[in-house]
C-alpha positions, 0 to 999 in steps of 0.5 A: 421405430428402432431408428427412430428411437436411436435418434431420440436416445442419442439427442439426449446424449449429446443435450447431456453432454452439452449441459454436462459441458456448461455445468463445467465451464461455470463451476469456479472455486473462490479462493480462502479469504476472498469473495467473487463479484459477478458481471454480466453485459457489464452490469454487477450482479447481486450476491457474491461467491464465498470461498469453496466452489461456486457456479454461474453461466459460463463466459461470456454471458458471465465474468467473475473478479475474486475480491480479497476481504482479509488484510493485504498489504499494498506496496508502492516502490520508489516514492518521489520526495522533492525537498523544499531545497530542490534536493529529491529522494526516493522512498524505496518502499510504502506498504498501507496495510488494509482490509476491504469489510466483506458486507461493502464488496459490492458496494466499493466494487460498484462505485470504484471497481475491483480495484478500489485500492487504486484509488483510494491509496495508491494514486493518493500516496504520492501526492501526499508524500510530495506535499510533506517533503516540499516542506523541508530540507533533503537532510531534515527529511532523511535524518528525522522528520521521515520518522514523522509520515508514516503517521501522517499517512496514516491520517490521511489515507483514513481521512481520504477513505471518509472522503468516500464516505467508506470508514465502514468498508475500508479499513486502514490499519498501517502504514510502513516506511523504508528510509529515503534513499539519495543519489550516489551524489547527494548520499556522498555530499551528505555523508560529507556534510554529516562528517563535517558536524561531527567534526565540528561537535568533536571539536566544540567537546574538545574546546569545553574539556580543556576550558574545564580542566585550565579552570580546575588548573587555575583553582589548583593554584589559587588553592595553593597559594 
Protein backbone atom coordinates (compact mmCIF):
# COMPACT_ATOMS: atom_id res chain seq x y z
CA UNK A 1 0.00 0.00 0.00
CA UNK A 2 3.04 2.19 0.95
CA UNK A 3 4.53 1.78 -2.80
CA UNK A 4 1.60 1.99 -4.21
CA UNK A 5 0.82 5.36 -2.69
CA UNK A 6 4.21 6.61 -3.40
CA UNK A 7 3.60 5.74 -7.22
CA UNK A 8 0.44 7.59 -7.28
CA UNK A 9 2.03 10.79 -5.14
CA UNK A 10 4.62 10.90 -7.49
CA UNK A 11 2.33 10.56 -10.76
CA UNK A 12 0.94 13.95 -9.49
CA UNK A 13 4.12 15.51 -9.07
CA UNK A 14 5.46 15.00 -12.19
CA UNK A 15 1.71 15.60 -14.12
CA UNK A 16 2.03 18.89 -11.90
CA UNK A 17 4.84 19.83 -13.12
CA UNK A 18 4.30 19.08 -16.80
CA UNK A 19 0.85 21.49 -16.47
CA UNK A 20 3.10 23.50 -14.55
CA UNK A 21 5.60 23.56 -17.59
CA UNK A 22 2.75 24.14 -20.20
CA UNK A 23 1.07 26.85 -18.20
CA UNK A 24 4.88 28.59 -18.75
CA UNK A 25 5.50 27.96 -22.17
CA UNK A 26 2.13 29.55 -23.01
CA UNK A 27 2.12 32.96 -21.03
CA UNK A 28 3.35 35.73 -23.18
CA UNK A 29 3.40 39.49 -22.52
CA UNK A 30 1.86 42.00 -25.55
CA UNK A 31 3.80 44.84 -25.70
CA UNK A 32 2.04 48.56 -24.79
CA UNK A 33 0.52 49.66 -27.77
CA UNK A 34 -0.06 46.37 -29.83
CA UNK A 35 -2.50 43.52 -29.97
CA UNK A 36 -1.53 39.58 -30.63
CA UNK A 37 -3.25 37.88 -33.28
CA UNK A 38 -3.12 33.90 -32.96
CA UNK A 39 -2.68 31.06 -35.15
CA UNK A 40 -3.18 27.57 -35.19
CA UNK A 41 -2.42 24.98 -38.12
CA UNK A 42 -2.18 28.15 -39.94
CA UNK A 43 -5.72 29.13 -39.23
CA UNK A 44 -6.52 33.16 -37.48
CA UNK A 45 -7.98 32.41 -34.50
CA UNK A 46 -10.85 34.97 -32.81
CA UNK A 47 -9.82 37.47 -30.33
CA UNK A 48 -6.89 39.19 -29.96
CA UNK A 49 -4.02 39.73 -26.96
CA UNK A 50 -4.12 43.19 -25.36
CA UNK A 51 -1.29 44.55 -23.66
CA UNK A 52 -0.17 42.78 -20.35
CA UNK A 53 0.34 39.14 -20.02
CA UNK A 54 -1.60 36.84 -22.18
CA UNK A 55 -1.68 32.70 -22.44
CA UNK A 56 -2.39 30.32 -25.36
CA UNK A 57 -1.26 26.69 -25.75
CA UNK A 58 2.34 26.82 -26.29
CA UNK A 59 4.21 26.06 -29.81
CA UNK A 60 3.55 24.81 -32.00
CA UNK A 61 -0.12 24.15 -31.69
CA UNK A 62 0.03 27.76 -31.13
CA UNK A 63 1.90 30.84 -32.79
CA UNK A 64 1.35 34.34 -32.09
CA UNK A 65 2.19 37.95 -34.01
CA UNK A 66 2.21 41.09 -31.95
CA UNK A 67 0.32 43.91 -34.32
CA UNK A 68 1.10 47.49 -33.60
CA UNK A 69 -2.48 49.48 -33.20
CA UNK A 70 -0.57 53.28 -32.13
CA UNK A 71 1.17 55.57 -34.84
CA UNK A 72 4.39 53.97 -36.41
CA UNK A 73 6.18 55.46 -39.11
CA UNK A 74 7.36 53.48 -42.14
CA UNK A 75 10.47 54.22 -43.72
CA UNK A 76 11.54 53.56 -47.44
CA UNK A 77 15.27 54.49 -48.18
CA UNK A 78 16.66 55.37 -51.30
CA UNK A 79 13.46 55.84 -53.65
CA UNK A 80 14.42 55.80 -57.35
CA UNK A 81 13.21 58.94 -59.27
CA UNK A 82 13.69 58.41 -63.25
CA UNK A 83 13.12 62.01 -64.96
CA UNK A 84 11.36 62.59 -68.00
CA UNK A 85 15.09 63.69 -69.57
CA UNK A 86 16.48 60.07 -68.56
CA UNK A 87 18.28 61.78 -65.50
CA UNK A 88 17.29 59.57 -62.28
CA UNK A 89 17.75 60.55 -58.35
CA UNK A 90 17.32 59.03 -55.37
CA UNK A 91 14.91 60.25 -52.61
CA UNK A 92 17.03 59.12 -49.47
CA UNK A 93 14.06 58.89 -47.20
CA UNK A 94 10.04 58.49 -47.23
CA UNK A 95 8.47 58.22 -43.88
CA UNK A 96 4.23 57.48 -44.27
CA UNK A 97 3.07 57.96 -40.75
CA UNK A 98 0.29 55.41 -40.22
CA UNK A 99 -1.96 53.91 -37.71
CA UNK A 100 -3.71 50.25 -38.08
CA UNK A 101 -7.40 51.03 -35.94
CA UNK A 102 -7.63 48.32 -33.41
CA UNK A 103 -11.27 46.97 -34.19
CA UNK A 104 -9.83 45.93 -37.91
CA UNK A 105 -6.50 43.96 -36.67
CA UNK A 106 -8.16 40.69 -37.42
CA UNK A 107 -9.71 41.96 -40.25
CA UNK A 108 -6.27 43.35 -42.23
CA UNK A 109 -4.46 40.35 -40.82
CA UNK A 110 -6.76 38.05 -42.32
CA UNK A 111 -6.77 39.57 -45.60
CA UNK A 112 -3.07 41.11 -45.92
CA UNK A 113 -1.21 39.16 -43.19
CA UNK A 114 0.85 41.17 -40.29
CA UNK A 115 2.37 42.70 -42.59
CA UNK A 116 -0.14 44.74 -44.35
CA UNK A 117 1.98 47.69 -44.56
CA UNK A 118 3.77 45.91 -47.02
CA UNK A 119 1.14 46.29 -49.27
CA UNK A 120 -0.39 48.80 -48.80
CA UNK A 121 2.40 51.40 -48.62
CA UNK A 122 5.78 50.12 -49.20
CA UNK A 123 5.28 48.04 -52.54
CA UNK A 124 3.18 51.14 -53.75
CA UNK A 125 5.49 54.12 -52.99
CA UNK A 126 7.72 53.30 -55.70
CA UNK A 127 5.61 53.29 -58.15
CA UNK A 128 4.02 56.22 -57.66
CA UNK A 129 7.26 58.10 -57.20
CA UNK A 130 8.19 56.56 -60.77
CA UNK A 131 5.01 57.85 -62.37
CA UNK A 132 5.72 61.73 -60.85
CA UNK A 133 9.09 61.91 -61.76
CA UNK A 134 8.90 60.86 -65.42
CA UNK A 135 6.63 63.70 -65.85
CA UNK A 136 9.60 66.30 -65.37
CA UNK A 137 12.93 67.49 -65.78
CA UNK A 138 15.86 66.18 -63.02
CA UNK A 139 16.32 70.11 -62.18
CA UNK A 140 12.45 70.67 -61.91
CA UNK A 141 12.17 68.01 -59.52
CA UNK A 142 15.05 69.00 -57.48
CA UNK A 143 14.65 72.29 -57.10
CA UNK A 144 10.69 72.70 -56.87
CA UNK A 145 8.17 70.23 -57.89
CA UNK A 146 9.41 67.69 -55.07
CA UNK A 147 8.05 70.01 -52.67
CA UNK A 148 4.74 68.94 -54.58
CA UNK A 149 4.67 64.49 -53.82
CA UNK A 150 4.71 64.67 -50.43
CA UNK A 151 1.03 65.85 -50.84
CA UNK A 152 0.46 63.58 -53.81
CA UNK A 153 1.54 60.69 -51.91
CA UNK A 154 -0.50 61.28 -49.37
CA UNK A 155 -3.64 61.03 -51.73
CA UNK A 156 -2.79 58.51 -53.05
CA UNK A 157 -1.69 56.22 -50.42
CA UNK A 158 -5.27 56.93 -49.02
CA UNK A 159 -7.03 56.45 -52.20
CA UNK A 160 -4.79 52.96 -52.62
CA UNK A 161 -6.13 51.90 -48.71
CA UNK A 162 -9.78 52.57 -50.23
CA UNK A 163 -8.81 50.59 -52.88
CA UNK A 164 -9.01 47.76 -50.09
CA UNK A 165 -11.88 48.92 -48.92
CA UNK A 166 -9.87 49.66 -45.61
CA UNK A 167 -10.49 53.80 -44.94
CA UNK A 168 -11.89 52.40 -41.60
CA UNK A 169 -8.94 50.52 -40.50
CA UNK A 170 -5.86 51.96 -41.77
CA UNK A 171 -5.21 55.62 -41.43
CA UNK A 172 -2.81 57.49 -43.36
CA UNK A 173 -1.75 60.49 -41.38
CA UNK A 174 1.51 61.84 -43.29
CA UNK A 175 3.74 61.67 -45.53
CA UNK A 176 7.60 62.90 -45.25
CA UNK A 177 10.15 63.61 -47.77
CA UNK A 178 13.97 64.23 -47.92
CA UNK A 179 15.06 66.20 -50.60
CA UNK A 180 16.37 64.30 -54.10
CA UNK A 181 19.99 63.42 -53.92
CA UNK A 182 21.95 63.12 -57.55
CA UNK A 183 24.99 61.63 -58.40
CA UNK A 184 28.43 63.32 -57.75
CA UNK A 185 28.25 63.84 -61.76
CA UNK A 186 24.92 65.23 -62.22
CA UNK A 187 25.08 67.13 -58.64
CA UNK A 188 28.44 68.92 -60.21
CA UNK A 189 26.71 69.73 -63.74
CA UNK A 190 23.56 71.14 -62.01
CA UNK A 191 25.74 72.89 -59.53
CA UNK A 192 27.04 74.36 -62.87
CA UNK A 193 23.92 74.69 -64.59
CA UNK A 194 22.54 76.69 -61.51
CA UNK A 195 25.85 79.07 -61.43
CA UNK A 196 25.60 79.44 -64.85
CA UNK A 197 21.64 81.15 -64.08
CA UNK A 198 22.98 83.11 -61.80
CA UNK A 199 25.50 84.32 -63.96
CA UNK A 200 23.05 85.18 -66.51
CA UNK A 201 20.39 86.92 -63.65
CA UNK A 202 23.61 88.72 -62.39
CA UNK A 203 24.18 90.01 -65.47
CA UNK A 204 20.46 90.89 -66.92
CA UNK A 205 20.27 92.92 -62.97
CA UNK A 206 23.45 94.74 -64.32
CA UNK A 207 22.24 95.42 -67.82
CA UNK A 208 18.72 96.98 -66.61
CA UNK A 209 20.96 99.10 -63.45
CA UNK A 210 23.15 101.00 -66.17
CA UNK A 211 20.03 101.16 -69.11
CA UNK A 212 18.46 102.91 -65.61
CA UNK A 213 20.91 105.20 -64.73
CA UNK A 214 22.06 106.35 -68.64
CA UNK A 215 18.24 107.24 -68.83
CA UNK A 216 18.51 109.35 -65.42
CA UNK A 217 21.97 110.72 -67.03
CA UNK A 218 20.05 111.78 -70.40
CA UNK A 219 17.06 113.38 -68.32
CA UNK A 220 19.77 115.21 -66.36
CA UNK A 221 21.18 116.83 -69.23
CA UNK A 222 17.71 117.69 -71.02
CA UNK A 223 16.73 119.16 -67.35
CA UNK A 224 19.84 121.21 -67.85
CA UNK A 225 19.66 122.72 -70.92
Amino acid sequence: LMTFTRSLTDTHVASLVVLGLVLFAGLHETPQGHETVYFQGGRLLNGTGTPGFNWALPWPVTSYEHVEVRYQTDTLVNVACGSSMGGTARFPKIEVVNRLHSACVLRTVSEHTVHYDRRLIYDYIPTEVAQFCKEYKLEQIFVKEFDKLDEKLLQELRANVESYNLTECVEIKAVRIFRPELSARMQKAFEEQEQEEKERDLQEKRRITQQVTLQIEMEKRVHQK
